[in-house]
C-alpha positions in Angstrom: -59.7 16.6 -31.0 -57.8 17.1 -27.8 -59.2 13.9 -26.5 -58.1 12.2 -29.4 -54.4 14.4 -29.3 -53.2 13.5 -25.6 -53.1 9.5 -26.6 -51.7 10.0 -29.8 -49.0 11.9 -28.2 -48.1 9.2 -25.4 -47.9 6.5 -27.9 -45.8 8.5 -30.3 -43.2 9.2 -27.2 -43.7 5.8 -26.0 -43.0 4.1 -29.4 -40.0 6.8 -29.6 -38.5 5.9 -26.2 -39.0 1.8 -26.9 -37.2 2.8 -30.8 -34.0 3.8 -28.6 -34.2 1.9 -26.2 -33.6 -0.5 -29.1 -31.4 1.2 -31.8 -28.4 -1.6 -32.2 -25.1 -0.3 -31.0 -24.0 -0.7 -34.5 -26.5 2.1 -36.1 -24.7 4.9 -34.3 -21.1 4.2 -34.5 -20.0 3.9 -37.7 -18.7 1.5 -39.1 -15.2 2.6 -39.4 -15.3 3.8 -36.0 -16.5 0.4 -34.7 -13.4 -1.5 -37.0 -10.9 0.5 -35.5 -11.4 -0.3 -31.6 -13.8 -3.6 -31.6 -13.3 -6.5 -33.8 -17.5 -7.2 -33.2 -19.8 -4.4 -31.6 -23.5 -6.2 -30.5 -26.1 -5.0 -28.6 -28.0 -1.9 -28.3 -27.2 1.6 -27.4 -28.1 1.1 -23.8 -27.2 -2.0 -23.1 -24.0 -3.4 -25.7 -20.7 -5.4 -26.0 -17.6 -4.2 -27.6 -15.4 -7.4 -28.1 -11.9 -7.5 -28.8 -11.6 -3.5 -27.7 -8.4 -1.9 -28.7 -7.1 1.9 -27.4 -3.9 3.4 -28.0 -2.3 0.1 -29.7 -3.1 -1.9 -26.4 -5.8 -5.2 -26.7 -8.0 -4.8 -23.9 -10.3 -7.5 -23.9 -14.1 -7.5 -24.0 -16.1 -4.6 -23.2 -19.9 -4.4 -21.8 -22.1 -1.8 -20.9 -25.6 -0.8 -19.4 -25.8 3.4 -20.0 -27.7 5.0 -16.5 -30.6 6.9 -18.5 -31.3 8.9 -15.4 -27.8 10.7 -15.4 -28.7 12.1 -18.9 -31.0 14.9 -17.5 -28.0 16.1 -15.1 -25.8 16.2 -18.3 -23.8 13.2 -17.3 -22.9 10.1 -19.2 -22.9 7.1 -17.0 -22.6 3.4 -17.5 -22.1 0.2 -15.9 -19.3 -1.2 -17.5 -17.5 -4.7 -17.6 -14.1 -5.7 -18.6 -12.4 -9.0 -19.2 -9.0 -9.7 -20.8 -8.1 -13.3 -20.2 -7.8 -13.6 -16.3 -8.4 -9.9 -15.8 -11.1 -8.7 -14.6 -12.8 -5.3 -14.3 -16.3 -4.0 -13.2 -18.2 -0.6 -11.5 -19.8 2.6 -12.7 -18.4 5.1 -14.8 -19.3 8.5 -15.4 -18.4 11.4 -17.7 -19.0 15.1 -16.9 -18.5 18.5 -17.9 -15.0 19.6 -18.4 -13.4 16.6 -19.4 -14.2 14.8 -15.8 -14.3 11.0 -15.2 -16.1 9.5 -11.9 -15.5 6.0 -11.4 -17.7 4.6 -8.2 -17.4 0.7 -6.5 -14.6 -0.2 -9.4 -13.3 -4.3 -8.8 -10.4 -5.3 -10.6 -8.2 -8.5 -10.4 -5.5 -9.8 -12.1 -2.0 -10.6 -12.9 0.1 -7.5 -13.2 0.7 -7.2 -17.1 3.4 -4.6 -18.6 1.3 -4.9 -21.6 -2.0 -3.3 -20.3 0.1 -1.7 -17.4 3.2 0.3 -19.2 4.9 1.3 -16.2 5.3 -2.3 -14.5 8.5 -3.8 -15.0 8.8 -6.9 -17.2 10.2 -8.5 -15.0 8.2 -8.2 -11.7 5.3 -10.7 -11.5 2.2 -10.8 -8.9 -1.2 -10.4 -8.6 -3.3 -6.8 -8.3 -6.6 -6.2 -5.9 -8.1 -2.9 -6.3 -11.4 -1.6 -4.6 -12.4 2.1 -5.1 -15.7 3.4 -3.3 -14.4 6.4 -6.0 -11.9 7.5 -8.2 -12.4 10.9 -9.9 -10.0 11.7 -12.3 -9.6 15.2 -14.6 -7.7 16.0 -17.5 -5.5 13.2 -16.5 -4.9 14.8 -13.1 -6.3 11.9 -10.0 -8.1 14.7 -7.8 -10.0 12.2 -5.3 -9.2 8.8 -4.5 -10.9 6.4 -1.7 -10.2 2.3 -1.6 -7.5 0.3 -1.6 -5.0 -0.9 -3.9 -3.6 -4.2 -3.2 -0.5 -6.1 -4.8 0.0 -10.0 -4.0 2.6 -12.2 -4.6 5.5 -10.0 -6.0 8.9 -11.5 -7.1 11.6 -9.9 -8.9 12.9 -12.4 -11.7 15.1 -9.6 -13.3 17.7 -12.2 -11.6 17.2 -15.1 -9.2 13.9 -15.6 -8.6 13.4 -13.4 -5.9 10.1 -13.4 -3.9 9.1 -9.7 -2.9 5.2 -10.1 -0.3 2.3 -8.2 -1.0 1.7 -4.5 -0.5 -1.2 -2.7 0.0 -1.9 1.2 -0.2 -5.7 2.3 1.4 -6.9 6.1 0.5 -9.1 7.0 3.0 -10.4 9.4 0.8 -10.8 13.3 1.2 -7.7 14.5 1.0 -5.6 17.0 -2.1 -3.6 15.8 -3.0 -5.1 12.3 -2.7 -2.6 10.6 -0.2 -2.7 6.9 1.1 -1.2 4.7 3.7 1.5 1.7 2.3 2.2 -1.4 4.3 3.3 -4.5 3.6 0.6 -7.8 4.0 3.3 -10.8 4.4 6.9 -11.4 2.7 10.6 -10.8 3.6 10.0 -6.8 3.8 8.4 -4.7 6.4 7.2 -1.7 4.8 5.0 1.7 6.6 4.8 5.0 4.4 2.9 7.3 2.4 1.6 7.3 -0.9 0.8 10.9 -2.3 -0.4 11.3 -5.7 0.9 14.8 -7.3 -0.5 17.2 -10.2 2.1 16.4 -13.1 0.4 13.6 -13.0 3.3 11.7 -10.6 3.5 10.5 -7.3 5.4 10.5 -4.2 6.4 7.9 -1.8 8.3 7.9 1.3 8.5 5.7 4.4 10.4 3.2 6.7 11.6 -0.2 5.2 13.5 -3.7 7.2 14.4 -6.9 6.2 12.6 -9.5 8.4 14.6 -12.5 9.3 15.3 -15.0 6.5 14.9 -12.3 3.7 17.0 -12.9 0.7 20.9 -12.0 0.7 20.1 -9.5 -2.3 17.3 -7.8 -0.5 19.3 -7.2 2.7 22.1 -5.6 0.4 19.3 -3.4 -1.5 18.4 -2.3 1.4 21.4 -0.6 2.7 21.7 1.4 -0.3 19.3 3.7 1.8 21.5 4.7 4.3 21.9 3.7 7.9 18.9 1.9 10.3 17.7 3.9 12.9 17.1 2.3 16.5 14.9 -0.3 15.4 16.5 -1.3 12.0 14.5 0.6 9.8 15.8 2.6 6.9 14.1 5.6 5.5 13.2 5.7 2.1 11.7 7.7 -0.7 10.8 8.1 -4.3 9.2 10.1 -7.1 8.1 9.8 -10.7 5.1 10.8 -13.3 2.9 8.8 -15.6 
């Protein structure tokens, strides 16, 4: 009997392992649940696509996934996840943990900078985004660690004139609360060199030192010296605070 019990046993955890392995995507969300954020939900548990996602009234675009089975034994949920909404694109690890916690490691995304997947861009500023986190963790809405950089290309203001702005970038070397990064400017008619800190409300605060290079626009240069006077080299200090 007990010779007969140990196979039995492996094949009955085997075939149970291979049957969830398997289990389509569509078996455990329900159906109503799947209507109301995909317009099509394929795949399997473990491995799926969610096309046509919608959260919070917002089109997202196409969403797959491959789920980390190891992470389950720590308690963690944790996925390999792909986005794509037109030219957007998004990719890296994600993980949920207790207390409402969210680690996201080696996150990619590129695109155009879109007020309608990004609320608080202006409508009228266009460009191109770069963003490359080694890790992002982020609870209860709060960004407690951030290490990468965050690039913006191509700016221009067409509130007006077309009015062409550079590209930014802001690198977190990581380790820090609040997290805080460096901002500089990459080319364009600004020289930029300030900090980035990220605060608790969720907000953020930015200060630094900001000149016109030679050429720059007429309405940059008279923007500018709404900040005050230039010091010694020309620079004008700057600063500026908000919340999400």
């Amino acid at each position: 009997m007990k010779r007969a019990f140990w196979p039995a046993l492996l094949a009955a955890v085997a075939f149970a392992v291979i049957f969830i392995a398997r289990i389509p995507a569509a078996w455990v969300v329900p159906q109503a649940t799947a209507a109301r954020f995909c317009t099509s939900l394929d795949g399997t548990v473990w491995s799926g696509n969610c096309a046509g996602l919608t959260f919070g009234g917002r089109a997202l675009g196409d969403l797959s996934w491959d789920l980390h089975p190891l992470r389950l034994v720590a308690g963690r949920l944790g996925a390999h996840v792909t986005l794509a909404h037109g030219t957007t694109s998004a990719r890296g690890d994600v993980e949920l943990g207790f207390g409402g916690r969210i680690t996201l490691r080696n996150l990619l995304v590129d695109g155009p900078l879109d007020a309608a997947l990004l609320p608080g861009v202006p409508t009228t500023l266009r460009g191109t985004a770069h963003v490359d986190l080694v890790l992002a963790q982020i609870q209860r809405g709060i960004i407690r660690e951030l290490q990468g950089r965050i690039e913006a290309h191509d700016l221009e203001d067409r509130s007006g004139n077309d009015t062409a702005l550079g590209s930014y970038v802001v690198s977190f070397p990581g380790g820090s609360s609040p997290p805080t990064g460096m901002v500089r400017d990459l080319d364009g008619p600004l020289a930029v060199e300030g900090t980035l800190r990220l605060t608790a409300q969720p907000g953020f605060e930015l200060e630094g030192f900001i000149a016109p290079r030679k050429g720059a626009a007429p309405e940059i240069v008279n923007n500018i010296r709404l900040f005050g006077s230039p010091d010694a080299s020309g620079r004008r200090p700057f600063s500026m605070s908000g919340t999400f």
